[in-house]
C-alpha positions as a Markdown table, in Angstrom:
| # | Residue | x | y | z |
|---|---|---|---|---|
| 1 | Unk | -2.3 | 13.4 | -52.8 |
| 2 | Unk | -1.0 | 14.1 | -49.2 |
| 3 | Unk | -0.8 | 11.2 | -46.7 |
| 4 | Unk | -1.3 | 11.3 | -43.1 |
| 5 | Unk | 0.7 | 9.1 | -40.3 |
| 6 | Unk | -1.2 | 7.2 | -38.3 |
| 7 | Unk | -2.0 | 8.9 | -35.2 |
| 8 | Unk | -0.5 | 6.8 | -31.8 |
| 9 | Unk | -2.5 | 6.1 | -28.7 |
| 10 | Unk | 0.1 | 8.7 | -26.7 |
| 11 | Unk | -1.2 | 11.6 | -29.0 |
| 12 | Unk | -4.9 | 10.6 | -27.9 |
| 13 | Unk | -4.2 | 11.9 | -24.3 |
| 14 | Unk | -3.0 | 14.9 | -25.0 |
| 15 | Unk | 0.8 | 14.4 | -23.4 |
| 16 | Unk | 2.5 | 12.9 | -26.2 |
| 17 | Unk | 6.2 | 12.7 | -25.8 |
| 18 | Unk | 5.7 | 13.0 | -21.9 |
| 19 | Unk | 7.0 | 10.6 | -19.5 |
| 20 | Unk | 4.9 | 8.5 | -16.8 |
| 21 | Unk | 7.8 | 6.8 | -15.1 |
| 22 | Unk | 7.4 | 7.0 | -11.2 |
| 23 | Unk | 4.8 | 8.5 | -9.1 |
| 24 | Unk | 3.7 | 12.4 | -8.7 |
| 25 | Unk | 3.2 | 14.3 | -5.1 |
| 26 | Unk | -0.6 | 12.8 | -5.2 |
| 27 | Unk | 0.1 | 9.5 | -5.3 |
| 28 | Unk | 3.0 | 9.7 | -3.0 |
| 29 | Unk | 0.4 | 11.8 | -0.5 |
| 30 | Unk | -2.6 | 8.7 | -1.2 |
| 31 | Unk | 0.1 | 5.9 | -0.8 |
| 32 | Unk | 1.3 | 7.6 | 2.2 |
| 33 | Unk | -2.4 | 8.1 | 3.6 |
| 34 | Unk | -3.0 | 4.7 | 2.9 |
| 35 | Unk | -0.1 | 3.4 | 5.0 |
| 36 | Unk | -1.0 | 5.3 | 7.8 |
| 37 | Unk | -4.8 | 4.7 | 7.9 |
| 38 | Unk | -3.3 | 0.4 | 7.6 |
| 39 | Unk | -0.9 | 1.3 | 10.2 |
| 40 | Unk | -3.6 | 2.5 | 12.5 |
| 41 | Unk | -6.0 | -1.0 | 11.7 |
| 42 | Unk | -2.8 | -3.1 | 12.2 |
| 43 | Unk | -2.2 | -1.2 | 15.5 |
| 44 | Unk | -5.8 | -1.4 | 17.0 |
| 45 | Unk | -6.3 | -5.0 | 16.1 |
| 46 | Unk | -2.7 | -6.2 | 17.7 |
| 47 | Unk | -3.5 | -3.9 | 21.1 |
| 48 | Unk | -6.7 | -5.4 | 21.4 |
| 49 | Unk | -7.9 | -7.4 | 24.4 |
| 50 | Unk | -8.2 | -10.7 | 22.7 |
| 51 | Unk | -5.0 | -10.3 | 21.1 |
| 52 | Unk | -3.3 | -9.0 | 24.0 |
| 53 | Unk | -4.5 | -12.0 | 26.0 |
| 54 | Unk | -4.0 | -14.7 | 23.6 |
| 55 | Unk | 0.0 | -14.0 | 22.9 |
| 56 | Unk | 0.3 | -13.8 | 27.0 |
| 57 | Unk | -1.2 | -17.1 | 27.0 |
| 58 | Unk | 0.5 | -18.9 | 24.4 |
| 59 | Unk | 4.3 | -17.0 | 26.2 |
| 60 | Unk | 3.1 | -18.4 | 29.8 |
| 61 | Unk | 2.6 | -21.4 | 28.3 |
| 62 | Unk | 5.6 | -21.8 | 26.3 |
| 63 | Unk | 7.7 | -20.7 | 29.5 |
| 64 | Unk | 5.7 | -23.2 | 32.0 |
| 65 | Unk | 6.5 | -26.3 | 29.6 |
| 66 | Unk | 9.2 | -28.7 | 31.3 |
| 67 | Unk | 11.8 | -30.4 | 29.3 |
């Protein structure tokens, strides 16, 4: 009577004995497209006009308080 080991989980996928440490040209092109299309939010929000206005007046203020 022949036995049989226990298949693993890894053997499942089809790329047993194959690393997944770090991340492959894809992900480093999606991470990279996603910092770019934040970037872009982050930019047009802080350039806007209410933005824009609101740090000059908080900076006028802070400059026009007397000690």
């Amino acid at each position: 009577m022949q036995t049989t080991t226990p298949r693993r989980p890894d053997d499942w996928t089809g790329d047993a004995g194959m690393s997944d440490a770090g991340m492959s040209t894809v992900e480093y092109a999606i991470g990279t497209i996603a910092a770019a299309a934040f970037a872009f939010v982050l930019y047009t929000v802080l350039t806007g006009d209410s933005v824009v206005s609101t740090l000059t007046g908080l900076v006028e203020h802070a400059l026009s308080v007397k000690s």
